[in-house]
C-alpha positions as CSV (number, residue, x, y, z in Angstrom):
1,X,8.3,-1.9,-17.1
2,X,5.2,-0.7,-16.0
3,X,5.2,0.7,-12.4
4,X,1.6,1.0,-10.8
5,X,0.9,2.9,-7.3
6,X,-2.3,2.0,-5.4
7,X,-3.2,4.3,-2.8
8,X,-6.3,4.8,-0.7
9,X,-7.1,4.6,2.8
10,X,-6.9,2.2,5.1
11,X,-9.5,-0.5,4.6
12,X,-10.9,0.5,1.7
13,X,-10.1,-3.0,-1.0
14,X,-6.6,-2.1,-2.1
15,X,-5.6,-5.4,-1.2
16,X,-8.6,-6.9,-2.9
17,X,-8.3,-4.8,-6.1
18,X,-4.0,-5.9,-6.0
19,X,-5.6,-9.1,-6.0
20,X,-7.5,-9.2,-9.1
21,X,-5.5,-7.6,-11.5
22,X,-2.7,-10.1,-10.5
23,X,-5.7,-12.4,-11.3
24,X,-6.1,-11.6,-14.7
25,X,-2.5,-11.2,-16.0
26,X,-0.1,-13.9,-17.0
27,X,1.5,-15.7,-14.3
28,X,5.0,-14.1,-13.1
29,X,4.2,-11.3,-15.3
30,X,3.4,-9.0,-11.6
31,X,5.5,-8.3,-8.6
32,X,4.4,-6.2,-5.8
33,X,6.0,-4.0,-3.6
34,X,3.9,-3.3,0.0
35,X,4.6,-0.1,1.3
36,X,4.2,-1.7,4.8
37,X,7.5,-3.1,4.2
38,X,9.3,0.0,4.3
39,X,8.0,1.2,7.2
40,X,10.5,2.6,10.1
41,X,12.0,0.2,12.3
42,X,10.9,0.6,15.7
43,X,12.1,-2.1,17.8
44,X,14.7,0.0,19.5
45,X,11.4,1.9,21.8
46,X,9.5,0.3,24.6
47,X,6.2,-1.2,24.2
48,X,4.9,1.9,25.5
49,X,6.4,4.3,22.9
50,X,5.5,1.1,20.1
51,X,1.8,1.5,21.1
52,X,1.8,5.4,20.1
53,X,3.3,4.9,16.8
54,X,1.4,6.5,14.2
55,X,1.4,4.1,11.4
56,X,-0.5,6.6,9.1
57,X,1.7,9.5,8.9
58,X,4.2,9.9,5.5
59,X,7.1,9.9,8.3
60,X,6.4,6.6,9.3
61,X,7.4,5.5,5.9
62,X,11.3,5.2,4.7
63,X,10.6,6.9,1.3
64,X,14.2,7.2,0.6
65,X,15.1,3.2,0.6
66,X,11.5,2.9,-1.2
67,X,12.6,5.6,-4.5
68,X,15.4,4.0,-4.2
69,X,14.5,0.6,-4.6
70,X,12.2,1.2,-7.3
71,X,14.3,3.1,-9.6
72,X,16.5,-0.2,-8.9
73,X,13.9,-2.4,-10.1
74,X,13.1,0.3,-13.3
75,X,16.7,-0.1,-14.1
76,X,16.7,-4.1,-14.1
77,X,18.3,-4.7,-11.2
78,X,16.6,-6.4,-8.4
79,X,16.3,-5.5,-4.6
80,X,16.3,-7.0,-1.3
81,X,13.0,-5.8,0.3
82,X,12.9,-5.2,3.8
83,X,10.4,-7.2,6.3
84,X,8.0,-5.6,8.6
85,X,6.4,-7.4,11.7
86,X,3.2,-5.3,12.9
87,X,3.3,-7.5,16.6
88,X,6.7,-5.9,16.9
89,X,7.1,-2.9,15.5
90,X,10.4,-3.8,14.0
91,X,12.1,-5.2,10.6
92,X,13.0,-8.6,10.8
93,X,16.7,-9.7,10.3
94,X,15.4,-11.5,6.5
95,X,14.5,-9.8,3.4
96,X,13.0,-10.8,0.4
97,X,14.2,-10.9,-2.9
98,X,12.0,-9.3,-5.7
99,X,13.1,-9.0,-9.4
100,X,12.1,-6.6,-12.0
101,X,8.8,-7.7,-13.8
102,X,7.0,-6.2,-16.4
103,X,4.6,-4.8,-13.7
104,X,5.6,-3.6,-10.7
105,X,2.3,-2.9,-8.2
106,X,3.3,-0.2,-5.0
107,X,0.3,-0.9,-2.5
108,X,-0.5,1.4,0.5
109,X,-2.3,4.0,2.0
110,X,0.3,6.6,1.8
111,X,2.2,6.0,-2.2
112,X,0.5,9.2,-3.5
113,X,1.9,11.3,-0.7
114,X,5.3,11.1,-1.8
115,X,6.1,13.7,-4.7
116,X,9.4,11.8,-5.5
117,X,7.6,8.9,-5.6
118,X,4.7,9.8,-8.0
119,X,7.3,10.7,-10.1
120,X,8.1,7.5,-10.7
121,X,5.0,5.9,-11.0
122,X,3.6,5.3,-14.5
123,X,0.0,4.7,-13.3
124,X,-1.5,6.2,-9.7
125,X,-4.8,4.5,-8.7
126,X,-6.9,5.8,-5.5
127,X,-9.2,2.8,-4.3
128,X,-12.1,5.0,-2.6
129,X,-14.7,3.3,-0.1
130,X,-17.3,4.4,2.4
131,X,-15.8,5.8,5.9
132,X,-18.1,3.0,7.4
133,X,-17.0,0.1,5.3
134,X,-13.6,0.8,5.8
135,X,-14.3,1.0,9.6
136,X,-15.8,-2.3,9.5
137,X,-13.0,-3.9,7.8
138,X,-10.4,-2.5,10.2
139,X,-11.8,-3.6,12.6
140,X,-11.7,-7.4,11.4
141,X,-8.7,-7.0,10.3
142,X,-6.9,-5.5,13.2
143,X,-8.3,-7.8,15.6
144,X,-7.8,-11.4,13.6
145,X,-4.2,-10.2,12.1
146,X,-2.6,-7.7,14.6
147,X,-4.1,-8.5,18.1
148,X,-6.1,-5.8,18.9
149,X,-9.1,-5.5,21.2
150,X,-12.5,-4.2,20.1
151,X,-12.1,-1.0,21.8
152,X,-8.4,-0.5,21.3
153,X,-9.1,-1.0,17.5
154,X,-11.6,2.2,18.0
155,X,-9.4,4.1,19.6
156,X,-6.6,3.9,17.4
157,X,-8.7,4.7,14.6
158,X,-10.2,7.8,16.3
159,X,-6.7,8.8,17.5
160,X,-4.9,8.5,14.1
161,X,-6.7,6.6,11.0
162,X,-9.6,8.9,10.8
163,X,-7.5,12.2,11.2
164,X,-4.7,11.3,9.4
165,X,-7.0,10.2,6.7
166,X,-8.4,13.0,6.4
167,X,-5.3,15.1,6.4
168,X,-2.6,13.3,4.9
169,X,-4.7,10.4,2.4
170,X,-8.2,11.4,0.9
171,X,-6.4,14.8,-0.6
172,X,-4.1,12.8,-2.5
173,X,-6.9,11.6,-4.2
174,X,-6.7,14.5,-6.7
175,X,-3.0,12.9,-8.1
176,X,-4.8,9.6,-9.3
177,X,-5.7,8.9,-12.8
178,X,-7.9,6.1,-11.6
179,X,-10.3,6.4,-9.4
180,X,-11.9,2.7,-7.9
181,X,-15.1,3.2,-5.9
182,X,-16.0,0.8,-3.8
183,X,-12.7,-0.9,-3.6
184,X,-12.8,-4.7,-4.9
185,X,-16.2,-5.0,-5.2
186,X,-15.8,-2.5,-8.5
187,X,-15.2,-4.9,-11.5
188,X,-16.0,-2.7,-13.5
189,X,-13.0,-0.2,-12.5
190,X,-10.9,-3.1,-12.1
191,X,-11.6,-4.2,-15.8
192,X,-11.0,-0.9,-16.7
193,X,-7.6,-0.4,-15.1
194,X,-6.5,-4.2,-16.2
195,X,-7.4,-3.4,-19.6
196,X,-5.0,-0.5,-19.4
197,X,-2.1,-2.4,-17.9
198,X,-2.5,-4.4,-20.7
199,X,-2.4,-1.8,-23.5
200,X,1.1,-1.0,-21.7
201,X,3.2,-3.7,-22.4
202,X,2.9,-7.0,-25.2
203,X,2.7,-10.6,-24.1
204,X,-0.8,-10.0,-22.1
């Protein structure tokens, strides 16, 4: 098994690059594992308290049940994967079921700043984009998928994305052995980090 990290900040392509190096493998050969999943649950607080969660801090994340679950999946076994809903803060009651596959992708802004958990990773990726792009994209994104006005969107990032970015996300930067400018629109990078995947294991 090969198990990839993707890291990079928030906005920046990750999904997109996920995307296309799922793309170009065989089919069922990829399994991915969203560290948005593992996020604390947080439906016990008011939607008061909900509103000030900081969603871009490592202690938002349960990195324990994450390590945990992927040395599962590097020892064959497979795991039940918790659910996350962003509208309430809170995992749902279902999980999802994901087997061991030869390549396992972790996805999310915050993989790399985990030491136990770049331990484990065989391959650690940081998808780099422009401050502005990313901006632009969170904001589409926020307000089409999580219900978020224009102006609460910018406050949120200037409250926590931007400065949590800067201290907890663009320093892990220096851990990756891939570096992806420009986030998916990089095919070159892309092709690049595909074509090492595929060095990794036989069948592709």
């Amino acid at each position: 098994m090969l198990l990839i990290g993707i890291a990079g900040g928030s906005g920046c392509g990750k999904s997109t690059v996920v995307k296309k190096i799922v793309k170009s493998l065989p089919k069922d050969s990829v399994a991915i594992i969203p560290q948005d999943s593992y996020y604390k649950d947080s439906g016990h607080l008011s939607p008061e308290d909900r509103a000030k969660k900081n969603f871009d801090h490592p202690s938002s994340i349960e990195f324990s049940l994450l390590r945990k679950h992927l040395n599962l999946l590097k020892a064959g076994q497979e795991i039940d994967m918790p659910l996350y809903s962003y509208l309430t803060c809170a995992r749902l009651k279902e999980t999802q079921k994901v087997w061991p596959r030869e390549v396992m992708i972790v996805e999310g802004i915050l993989i790399l700043t985990n030491p136990k958990v770049r331990e484990i990773l065989d391959i650690k990726v940081f998808v780099d984009a422009d401050p502005d792009d990313r901006l632009m994209r969170i904001i589409r994104r926020d307000i089409e998928e999580r219900g978020r006005s224009f102006l609460d969107v910018l406050e949120h990032y200037e409250k926590f994305v931007k400065p949590m970015h800067l201290q907890f996300i663009e320093p892990t930067k220096r851990y990756a052995d891939i570096i992806i400018p420009q986030g998916g629109a990089n095919t070159v990078g892309i092709d690049i980090l595909t074509s090492k995947i595929k060095q990794y294991y036989s069948g592709v």
